[in-house]
ROVO-546037 format. One line per 2 residues: their letters; for each residue x, y, z of N, C-alpha, C. Coordinates in steps of 0.001 Angstrom, whole numbers, plus 500000, padded with zeros to 6 digits. Example, Ala and Ser with C-alpha at 12.3 -4.5 7.8 and 13.67 -1.06 7.14 Angstrom:
BEGIN
as) 513190 494310 507800 512300 495500 507800 513200 496700 507800 | 512850 497750 507080 513670 498940 507140 512900 500030 507870 .
! end
This chain:
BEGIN
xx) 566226 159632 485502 566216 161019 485929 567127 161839 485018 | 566689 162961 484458 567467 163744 483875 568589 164498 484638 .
xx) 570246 164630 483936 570705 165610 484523 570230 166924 484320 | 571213 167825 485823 570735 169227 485276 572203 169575 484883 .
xx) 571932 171054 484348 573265 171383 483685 573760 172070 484755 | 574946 172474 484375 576038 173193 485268 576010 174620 484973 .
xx) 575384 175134 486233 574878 176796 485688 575750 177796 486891 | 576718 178762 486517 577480 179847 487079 576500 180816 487553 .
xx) 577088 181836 488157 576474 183048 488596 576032 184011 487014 | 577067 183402 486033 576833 184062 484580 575279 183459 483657 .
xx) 575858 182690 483907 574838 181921 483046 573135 182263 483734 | 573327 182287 484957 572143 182880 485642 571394 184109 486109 .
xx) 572683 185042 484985 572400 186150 484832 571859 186675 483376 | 573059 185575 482700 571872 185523 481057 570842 185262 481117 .
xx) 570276 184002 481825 568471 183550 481735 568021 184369 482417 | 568384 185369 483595 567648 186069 483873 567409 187457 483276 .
xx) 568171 187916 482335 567717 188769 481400 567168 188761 480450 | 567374 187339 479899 566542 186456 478598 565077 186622 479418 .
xx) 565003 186286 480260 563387 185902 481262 562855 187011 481097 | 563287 188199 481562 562891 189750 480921 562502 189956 479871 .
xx) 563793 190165 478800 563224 190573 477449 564049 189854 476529 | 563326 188569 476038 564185 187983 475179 564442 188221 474049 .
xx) 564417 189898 473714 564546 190452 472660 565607 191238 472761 | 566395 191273 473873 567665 191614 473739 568607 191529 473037 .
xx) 569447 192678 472424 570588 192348 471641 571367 191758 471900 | 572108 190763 471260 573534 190208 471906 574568 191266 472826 .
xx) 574164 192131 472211 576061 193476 472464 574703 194029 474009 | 573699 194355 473939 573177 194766 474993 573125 193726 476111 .
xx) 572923 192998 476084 572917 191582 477399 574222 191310 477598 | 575461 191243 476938 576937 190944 476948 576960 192103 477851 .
xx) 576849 193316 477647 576582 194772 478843 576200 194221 480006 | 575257 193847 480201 574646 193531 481236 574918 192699 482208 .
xx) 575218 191723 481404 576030 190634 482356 577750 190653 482372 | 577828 191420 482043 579738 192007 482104 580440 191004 481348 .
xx) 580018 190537 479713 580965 189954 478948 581252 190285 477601 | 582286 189666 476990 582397 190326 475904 580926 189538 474741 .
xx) 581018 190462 473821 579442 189982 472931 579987 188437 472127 | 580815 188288 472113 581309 187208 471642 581221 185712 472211 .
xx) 581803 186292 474113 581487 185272 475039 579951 184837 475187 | 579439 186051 475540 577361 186145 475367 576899 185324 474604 .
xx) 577259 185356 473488 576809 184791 472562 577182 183312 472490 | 578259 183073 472882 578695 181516 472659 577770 180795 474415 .
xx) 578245 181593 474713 577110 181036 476647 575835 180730 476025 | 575195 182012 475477 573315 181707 475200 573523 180764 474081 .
xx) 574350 180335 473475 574331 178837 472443 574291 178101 472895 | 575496 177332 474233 575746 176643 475426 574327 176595 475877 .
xx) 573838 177641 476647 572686 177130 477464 571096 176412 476244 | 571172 176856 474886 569895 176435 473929 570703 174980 473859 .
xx) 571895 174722 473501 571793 173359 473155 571935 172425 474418 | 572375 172830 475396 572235 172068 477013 570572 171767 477009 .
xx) 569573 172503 476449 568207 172805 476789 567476 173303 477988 | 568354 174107 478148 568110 174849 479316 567130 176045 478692 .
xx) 567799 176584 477557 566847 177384 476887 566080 176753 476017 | 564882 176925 475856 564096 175869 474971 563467 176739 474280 .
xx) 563402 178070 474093 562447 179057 473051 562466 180205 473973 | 562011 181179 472745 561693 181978 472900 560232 182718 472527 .
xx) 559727 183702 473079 558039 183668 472507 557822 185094 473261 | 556621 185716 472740 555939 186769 472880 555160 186448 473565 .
xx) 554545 187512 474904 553697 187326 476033 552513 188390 475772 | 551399 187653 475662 550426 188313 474740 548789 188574 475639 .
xx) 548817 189837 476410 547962 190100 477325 546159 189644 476584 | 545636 188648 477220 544472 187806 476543 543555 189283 476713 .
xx) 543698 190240 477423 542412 191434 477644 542410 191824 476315 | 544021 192140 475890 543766 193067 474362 543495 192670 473378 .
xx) 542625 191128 473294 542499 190501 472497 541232 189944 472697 | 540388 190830 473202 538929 190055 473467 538482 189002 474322 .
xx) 539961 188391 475100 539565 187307 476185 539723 187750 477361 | 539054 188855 478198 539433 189327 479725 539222 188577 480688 .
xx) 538153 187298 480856 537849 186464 481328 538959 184969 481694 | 539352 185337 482698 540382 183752 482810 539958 183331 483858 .
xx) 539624 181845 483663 539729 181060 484891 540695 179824 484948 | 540324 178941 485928 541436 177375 486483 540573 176726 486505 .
xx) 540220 175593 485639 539632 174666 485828 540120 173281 486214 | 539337 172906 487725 540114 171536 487927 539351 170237 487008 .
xx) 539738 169145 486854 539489 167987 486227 539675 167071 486321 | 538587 166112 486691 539207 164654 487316 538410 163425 485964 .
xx) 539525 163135 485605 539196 162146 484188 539109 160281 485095 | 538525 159645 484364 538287 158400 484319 538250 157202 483112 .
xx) 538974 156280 483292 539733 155698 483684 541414 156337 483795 | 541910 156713 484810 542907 157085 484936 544308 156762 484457 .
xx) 544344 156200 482989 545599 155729 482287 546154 156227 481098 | 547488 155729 480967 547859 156557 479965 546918 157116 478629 .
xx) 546278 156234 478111 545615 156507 476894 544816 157475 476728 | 543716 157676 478158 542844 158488 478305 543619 159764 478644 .
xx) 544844 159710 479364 545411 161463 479857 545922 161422 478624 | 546537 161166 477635 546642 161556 476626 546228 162113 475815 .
xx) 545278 161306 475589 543906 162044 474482 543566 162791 474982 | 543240 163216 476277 542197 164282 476956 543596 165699 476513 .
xx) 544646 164860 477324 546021 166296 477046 545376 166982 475549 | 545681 166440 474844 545680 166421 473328 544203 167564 472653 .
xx) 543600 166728 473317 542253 167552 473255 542323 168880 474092 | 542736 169220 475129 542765 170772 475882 543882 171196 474785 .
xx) 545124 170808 474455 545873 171019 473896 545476 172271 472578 | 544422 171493 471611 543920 172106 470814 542740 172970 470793 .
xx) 542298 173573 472090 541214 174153 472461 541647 175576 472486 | 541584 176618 471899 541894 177745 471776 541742 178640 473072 .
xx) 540578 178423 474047 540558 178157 475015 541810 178759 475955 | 542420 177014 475709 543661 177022 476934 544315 177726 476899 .
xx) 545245 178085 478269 546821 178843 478064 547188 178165 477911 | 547270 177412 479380 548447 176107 479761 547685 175223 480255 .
xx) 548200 174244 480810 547799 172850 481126 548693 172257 482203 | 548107 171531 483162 549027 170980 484272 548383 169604 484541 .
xx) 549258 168291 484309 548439 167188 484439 548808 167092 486342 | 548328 167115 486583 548912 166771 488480 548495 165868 489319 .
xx) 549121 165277 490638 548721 164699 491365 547952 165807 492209 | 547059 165094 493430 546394 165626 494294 544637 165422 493942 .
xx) 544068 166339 494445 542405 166036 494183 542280 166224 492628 | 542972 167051 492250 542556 167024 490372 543604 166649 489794 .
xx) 542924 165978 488573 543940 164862 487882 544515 166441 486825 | 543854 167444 486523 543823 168220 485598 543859 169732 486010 .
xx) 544663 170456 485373 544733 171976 486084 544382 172538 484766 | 543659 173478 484240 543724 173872 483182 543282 175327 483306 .
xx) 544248 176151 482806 544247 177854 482477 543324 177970 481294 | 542859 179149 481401 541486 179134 480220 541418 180915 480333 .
xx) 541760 181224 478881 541073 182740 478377 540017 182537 477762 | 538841 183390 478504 537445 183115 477407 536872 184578 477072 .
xx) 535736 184824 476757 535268 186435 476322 534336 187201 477716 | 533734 185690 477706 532654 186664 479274 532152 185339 479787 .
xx) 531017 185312 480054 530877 184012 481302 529931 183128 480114 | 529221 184002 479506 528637 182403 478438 529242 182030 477798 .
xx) 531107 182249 477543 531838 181733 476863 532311 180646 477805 | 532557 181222 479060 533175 180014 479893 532131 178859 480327 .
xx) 531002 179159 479979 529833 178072 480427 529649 177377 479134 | 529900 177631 478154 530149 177162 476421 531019 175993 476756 .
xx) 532268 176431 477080 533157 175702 477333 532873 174645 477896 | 533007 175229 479180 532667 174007 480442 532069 172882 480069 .
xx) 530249 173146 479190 529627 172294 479638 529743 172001 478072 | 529691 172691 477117 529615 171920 475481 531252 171034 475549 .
xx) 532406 171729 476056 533793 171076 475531 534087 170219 476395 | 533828 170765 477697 534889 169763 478658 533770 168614 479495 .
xx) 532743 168905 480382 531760 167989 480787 531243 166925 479924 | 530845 167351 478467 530422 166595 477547 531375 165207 477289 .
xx) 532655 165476 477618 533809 164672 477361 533158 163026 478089 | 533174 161879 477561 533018 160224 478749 533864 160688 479634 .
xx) 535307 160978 479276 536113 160660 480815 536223 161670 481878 | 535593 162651 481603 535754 163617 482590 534264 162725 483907 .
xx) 534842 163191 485005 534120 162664 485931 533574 163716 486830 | 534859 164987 487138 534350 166308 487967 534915 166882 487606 .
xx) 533960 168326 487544 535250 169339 486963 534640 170700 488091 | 535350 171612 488450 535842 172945 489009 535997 173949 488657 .
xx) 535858 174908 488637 536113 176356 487717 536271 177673 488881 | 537125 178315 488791 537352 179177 489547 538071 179991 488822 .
xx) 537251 181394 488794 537493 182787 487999 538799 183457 488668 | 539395 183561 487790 540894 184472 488254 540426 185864 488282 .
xx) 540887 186165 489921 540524 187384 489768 541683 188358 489218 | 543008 188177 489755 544244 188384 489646 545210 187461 489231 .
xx) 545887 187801 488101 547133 187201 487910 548366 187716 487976 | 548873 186919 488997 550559 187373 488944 551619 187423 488902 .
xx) 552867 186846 488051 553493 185903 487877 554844 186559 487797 | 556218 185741 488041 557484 186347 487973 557759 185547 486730 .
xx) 558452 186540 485894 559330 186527 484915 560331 185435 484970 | 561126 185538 485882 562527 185140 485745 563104 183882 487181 .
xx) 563183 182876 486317 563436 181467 487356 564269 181687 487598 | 564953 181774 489086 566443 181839 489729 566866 181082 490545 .
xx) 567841 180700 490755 568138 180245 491191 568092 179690 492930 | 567764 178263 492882 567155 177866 494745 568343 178643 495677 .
xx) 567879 179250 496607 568671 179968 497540 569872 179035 498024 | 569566 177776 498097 570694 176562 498579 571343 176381 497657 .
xx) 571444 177007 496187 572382 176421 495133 572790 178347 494526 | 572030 179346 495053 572804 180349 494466 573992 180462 494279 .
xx) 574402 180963 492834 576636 181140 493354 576591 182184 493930 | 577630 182260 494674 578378 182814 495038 579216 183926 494774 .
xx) 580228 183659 493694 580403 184933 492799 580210 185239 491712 | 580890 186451 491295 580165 186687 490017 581554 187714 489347 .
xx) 581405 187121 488392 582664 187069 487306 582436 188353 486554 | 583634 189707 486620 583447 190598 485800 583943 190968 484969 .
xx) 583668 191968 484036 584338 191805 483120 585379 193353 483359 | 586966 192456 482510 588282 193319 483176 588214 194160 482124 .
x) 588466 195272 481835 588308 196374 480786 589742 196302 480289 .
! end
């Protein structure tokens, strides 16, 4: 089991402004979270090499780009072992297709996010990329009508801190 790191009311105020706009200036987020740009800066080092922060990236609306169409496709592969979820990973992996990918327990072995152009793109898909596959056994598709997602992971209500450290002028 991995540890987790040791995260303050500070530190959970940096990722949650990083979660916003991780294009923040150092001297503007040091503002924000009441420290000096110096401290900011040595914390958001602390939290990338802990790996708490693991990247940063641009969030890139699939409409303005010709893919308005998203659905969830479930997926149940066969023989159920490492080799085959691998390769199959590997293969959604490189499908331009995907957003994301979720290998999971429950009725589907496979969760898979999908931007496509219109519905004969998603029936392209379906049945030329993913059905065609030996190990796929069943697959699911359900059109997103809405997506809606929070920004910023915070902290479980049973582990929030408590206080919060300001900065003395």
């Amino acid at each position: 089991m991995t540890e987790t790191a040791e995260l303050d009311s500070v530190d959970w105020r940096i990722l949650e402004e990083l979660q916003n706009d991780a294009t923040l200036p150092n001297r503007t987020l040091a503002d924000r979270v009441g420290l000096a740009p110096s401290t900011c800066l040595q914390r958001v080092r602390r939290l990338r090499d802990l790996g708490v922060i693991t990247g940063f990236h641009a969030v890139v609306d699939p409409r303005q780009t010709g893919l308005p169409l998203e659905a969830v496709v479930s997926v149940n592969v066969r023989p159920h072992t490492r080799p085959v979820v691998a390769a199959f990973r590997a293969f959604l992996m490189a499908q331009p297709e995907t957003r994301s990918l979720f290998h999971v327990s429950g009725q589907a072995d496979f969760m898979i996010h999908i931007a496509v152009a219109d519905s004969t793109h998603l029936q392209a898909f379906l049945m030329d990329k993913i059905a065609s596959r030996t190990e796929v056994r069943n697959l699911t598709s359900s059109i997103v009508l809405e997506r809606v997602e929070t920004r910023a992971l915070t902290p479980p209500t049973d582990r929030r801190p408590t206080h919060r450290r300001r900065r003395v002028p």
